[in-house]
N, C-alpha and C positions, 0 to 999 in steps of 0.2 A: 537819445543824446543828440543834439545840435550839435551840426557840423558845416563849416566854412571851409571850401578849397580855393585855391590860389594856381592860375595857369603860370608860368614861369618863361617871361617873354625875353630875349635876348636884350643885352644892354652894353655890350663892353664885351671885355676879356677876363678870364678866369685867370687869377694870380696863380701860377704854378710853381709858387717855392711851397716846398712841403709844410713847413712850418707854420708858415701864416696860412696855408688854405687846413693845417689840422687844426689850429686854433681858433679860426670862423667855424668850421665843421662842429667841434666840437663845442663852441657855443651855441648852435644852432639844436642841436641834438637835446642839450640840457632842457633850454627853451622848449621844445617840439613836445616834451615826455613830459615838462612839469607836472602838466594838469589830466594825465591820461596816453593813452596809443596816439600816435602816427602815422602819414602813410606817406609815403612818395611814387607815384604814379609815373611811371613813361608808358608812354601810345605812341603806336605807330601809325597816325591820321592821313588822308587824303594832303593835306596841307604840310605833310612832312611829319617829324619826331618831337612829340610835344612829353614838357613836363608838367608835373602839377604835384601841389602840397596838400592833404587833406587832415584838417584839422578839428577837434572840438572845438567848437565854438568861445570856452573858457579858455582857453589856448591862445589867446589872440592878445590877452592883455602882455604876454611875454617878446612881443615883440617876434617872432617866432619867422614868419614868412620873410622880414626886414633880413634877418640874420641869414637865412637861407638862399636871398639875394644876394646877399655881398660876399658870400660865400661861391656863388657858381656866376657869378658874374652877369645876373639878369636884375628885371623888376616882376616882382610878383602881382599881378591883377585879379581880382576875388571875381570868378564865372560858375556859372550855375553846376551846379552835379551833375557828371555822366551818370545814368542811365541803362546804357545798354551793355554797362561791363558782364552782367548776368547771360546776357545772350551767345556768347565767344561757346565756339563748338565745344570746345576743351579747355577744361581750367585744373589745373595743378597746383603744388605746393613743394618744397624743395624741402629734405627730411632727413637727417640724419642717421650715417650705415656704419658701424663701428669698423675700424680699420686699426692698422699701425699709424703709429705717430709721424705725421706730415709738416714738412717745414715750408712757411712761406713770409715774407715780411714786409710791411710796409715800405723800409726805408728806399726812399729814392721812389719815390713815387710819381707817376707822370696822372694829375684829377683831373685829362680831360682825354685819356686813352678810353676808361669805359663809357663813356656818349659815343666815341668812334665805332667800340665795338656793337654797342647796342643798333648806333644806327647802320652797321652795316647786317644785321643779325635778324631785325626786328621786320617781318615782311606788315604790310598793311593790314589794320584790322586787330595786330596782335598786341599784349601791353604785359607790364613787369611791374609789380607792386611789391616793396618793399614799407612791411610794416614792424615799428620798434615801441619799445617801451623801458623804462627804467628798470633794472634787476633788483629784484629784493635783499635785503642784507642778509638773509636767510641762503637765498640763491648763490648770492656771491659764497656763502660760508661753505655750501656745497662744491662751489663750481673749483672753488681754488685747488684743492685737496684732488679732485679728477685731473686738473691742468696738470699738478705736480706732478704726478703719476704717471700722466700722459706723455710729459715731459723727460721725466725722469731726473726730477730735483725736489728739493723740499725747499726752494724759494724760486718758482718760478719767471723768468724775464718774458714777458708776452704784451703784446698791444690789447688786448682782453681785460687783463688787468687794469687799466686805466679809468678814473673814478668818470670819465665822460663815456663811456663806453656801453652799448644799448644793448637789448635783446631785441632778436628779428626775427622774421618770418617773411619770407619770397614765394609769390606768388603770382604766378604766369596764366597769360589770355593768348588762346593759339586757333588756329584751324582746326588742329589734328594734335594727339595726343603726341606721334612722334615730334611734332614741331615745338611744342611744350617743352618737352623734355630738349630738346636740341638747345633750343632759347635759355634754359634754365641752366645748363653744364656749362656752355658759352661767357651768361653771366659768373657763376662761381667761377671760371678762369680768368674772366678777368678782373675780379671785385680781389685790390688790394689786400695782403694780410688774412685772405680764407683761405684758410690751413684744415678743415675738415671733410672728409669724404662724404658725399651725398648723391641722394636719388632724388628721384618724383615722385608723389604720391596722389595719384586723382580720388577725389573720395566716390563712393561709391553710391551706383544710379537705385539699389532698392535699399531698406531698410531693414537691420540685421533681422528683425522681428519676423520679414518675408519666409526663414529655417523655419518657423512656429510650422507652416502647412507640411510639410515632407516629416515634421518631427510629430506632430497632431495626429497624424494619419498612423504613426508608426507605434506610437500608442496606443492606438483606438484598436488597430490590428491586431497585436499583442495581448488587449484586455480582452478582445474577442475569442482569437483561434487561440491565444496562450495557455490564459488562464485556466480552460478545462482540462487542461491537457497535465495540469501537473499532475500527481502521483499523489494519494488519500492523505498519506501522512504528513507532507507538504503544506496540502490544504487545508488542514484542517487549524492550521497557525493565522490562516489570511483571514482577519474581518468579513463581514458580510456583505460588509455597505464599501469594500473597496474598490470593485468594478464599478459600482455609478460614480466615483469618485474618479476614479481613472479616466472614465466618458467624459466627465465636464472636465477636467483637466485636459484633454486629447481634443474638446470641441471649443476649448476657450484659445489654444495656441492655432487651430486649424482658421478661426475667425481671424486673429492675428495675423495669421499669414496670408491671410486673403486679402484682407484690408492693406497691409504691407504693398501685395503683388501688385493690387490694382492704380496704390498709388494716395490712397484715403489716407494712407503712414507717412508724412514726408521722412525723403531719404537724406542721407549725409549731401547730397550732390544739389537735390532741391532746394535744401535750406543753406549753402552756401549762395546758390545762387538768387536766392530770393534777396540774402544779405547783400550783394554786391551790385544788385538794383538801384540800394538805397543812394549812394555804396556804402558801406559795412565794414571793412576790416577788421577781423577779430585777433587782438593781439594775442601776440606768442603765447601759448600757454605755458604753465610755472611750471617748473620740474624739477625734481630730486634728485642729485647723485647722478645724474647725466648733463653731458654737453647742453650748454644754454645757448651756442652760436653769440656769443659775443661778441660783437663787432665796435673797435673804435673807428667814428668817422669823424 
C-alpha cells in the first residue's frame, strides 16, 4: 500500500473553543479513515517535537492533511518516510485491562494541554503513534451493549458513541521499556475523554513456535523411556507404528524450535519492527464483545 506523510509545521494558533476545534477534529478523522487506517506520528527530534500525518496514498483526494491543519493550527508539508522508527530500543503498545467502570469527560477541554504534556514527557529519540480506523457497524453493535453495561444504563450518554468517533491503537518508541511504559500512562492521563484502564504490551523477541524444542524433546523422551515401561495389558491397545510416529512428531517440533530460537522464525517483535521501517502501522484489530477504545477526536 502507498503511503504519503505530511510533517505539521507551525502556522498560527490552535482555536481552543471546544466546539469548533471538535468539529475540525472530527472532520478530519472522517477524512483520515475514509479510505483505510491512519496514523499520527509525534517525535521527539534534535530540532525539538515534531508532528506528522501518515496516510495512504488514496487518502489524499479527501482533503485530509488540509483538515488536519486547520484543525491544530499548522500547515502540513509532504517529507519523505522515517525510517528508523524500527530501530527505538523498546517499542510497546497500549492494551486494554478490565477494571470497574471509570469516569472521565471531555467537556471543557483545554486541545493544546496534550502537546504540553507530550512535550514535557517525551525525552529525544522517543515517539507516540496513534493509529485509527473507522468501527464497523458490526462493532458498534457489539460495543454499545458492553458501554451500557459498563455504564450501567440501557441508553448510554458517552462521547464514544458519536458517529465521528474512530478506533485506535497507541503505540510508543522509547530507550527502555520502563520509559515506554511511563510515556504511554502520561499520554492516557492526559488524552481527553479516556475512561479505560490500560497497560503496555511489548510483543515478544522469540516466536511462540521457539516451546516446539523443550516440548519435542519431552516427547521424544517419553516415546523413548515411557513407552516400554507401560504394563503388557496397556500395550497391547497401542499400534505398532506409534513410536515412529511420536519420533517425527517430537523431531518436526524440536526443528521448529530451533529455527524459532536461532531466529530463521521471525518473532512478534521482528515483524513489528520490520513493518515500522517501512513505516507500517497496523490498524486496530476488530473485536467482539470487548472494549474497541473509542475515541471521538
Amino acid at each position: 500500500m502507498e503511503q504519503r506523510i505530511f510533517r505539521l509545521a507551525r502556522a498560527g494558533g490552535i482555536d481552543t473553543n471546544p466546539t469548533t476545534f471538535t468539529q475540525r477534529a472530527g472532520t478530519f478523522a472522517s477524512a483520515a479513515t475514509n479510505t483505510g487506517q491512519a496514523t499520527l506520528l509525534t517525535r521527539r527530534e534534535s530540532s525539538g517535537l515534531n508532528g506528522y500525518l501518515i496516510l495512504p496514498a488514496a487518502a489524499l483526494g479527501t482533503n485530509a492533511p488540509l483538515h488536519l491543519a486547520h484543525t491544530v493550527g499548522a500547515r502540513a508539508e509532504e517529507v519523505q518516510m522515517p525510517e528508523d522508527l524500527g530501530d527505538t530500543p523498546a517499542i510497546g503498545t497500549l492494551n486494554y485491562k478490565p477494571s470497574p467502570a471509570l469516569r472521565e469527560t471531555q467537556s471543557g477541554i483545554d486541545p493544546t494541554e496534550l502537546p504540553r504534556i507530550l512535550a514535557n514527557a517525551m525525552p529525544e529519540g522517543s515517539w507516540v503513534a496513534v493509529t485509527m480506523r473507522k468501527p464497523s457497524n458490526k462493532e458498534r453493535k457489539f460495543y454499545t451493549p458492553w458501554l451500557g453495561n459498563r455504564l450501567g444504563t440501557a441508553v448510554p450518554t458517552h462521547h464514544s458513541t458519536s458517529p465521528t468517533a474512530v478506533v485506535v491503537s497507541i503505540t510508543a518508541g522509547g530507550s527502555s521499556k520502563e520509559e515506554v511504559t511511563s510515556l504511554l500512562s502520561q499520554v492516557t492521563a492526559g488524552l481527553p475523554g479516556f475512561d479505560l484502564d490500560s497497560g503496555v504490551r511489548f510483543a515478544p523477541t522469540k516466536h511462540a513456535l521457539f516451546f516446539g524444542l523443550p516440548v519435542g524433546l519431552i516427547l521424544a523422551a517419553a516415546t523413548l523411556f515411557g513407552l516400554p515401561q507401560l504394563p503388557a495389558e496397556y500395550a497391547a491397545y497401542i499400534p505398532a507404528s506409534i513410536s515412529p510416529i511420536l519420533y517425527a512428531i517430537s523431531g518436526v517440533a524440536v526443528i521448529l524450535g530451533l529455527a524459532a530460537l536461532a531466529g530463521r522464525i521471525a518473532s512478534p517483535d521482528t515483524k513489528l519492527r520490520n513493518q515500522l521501517a517501512q513505516p507500517v502501522f497496523a490498524p486496530p484489530a476488530s473485536r467482539r464483545g470487548r472494549p474497541l477504545s473509542l475515541i471521538h477526536i
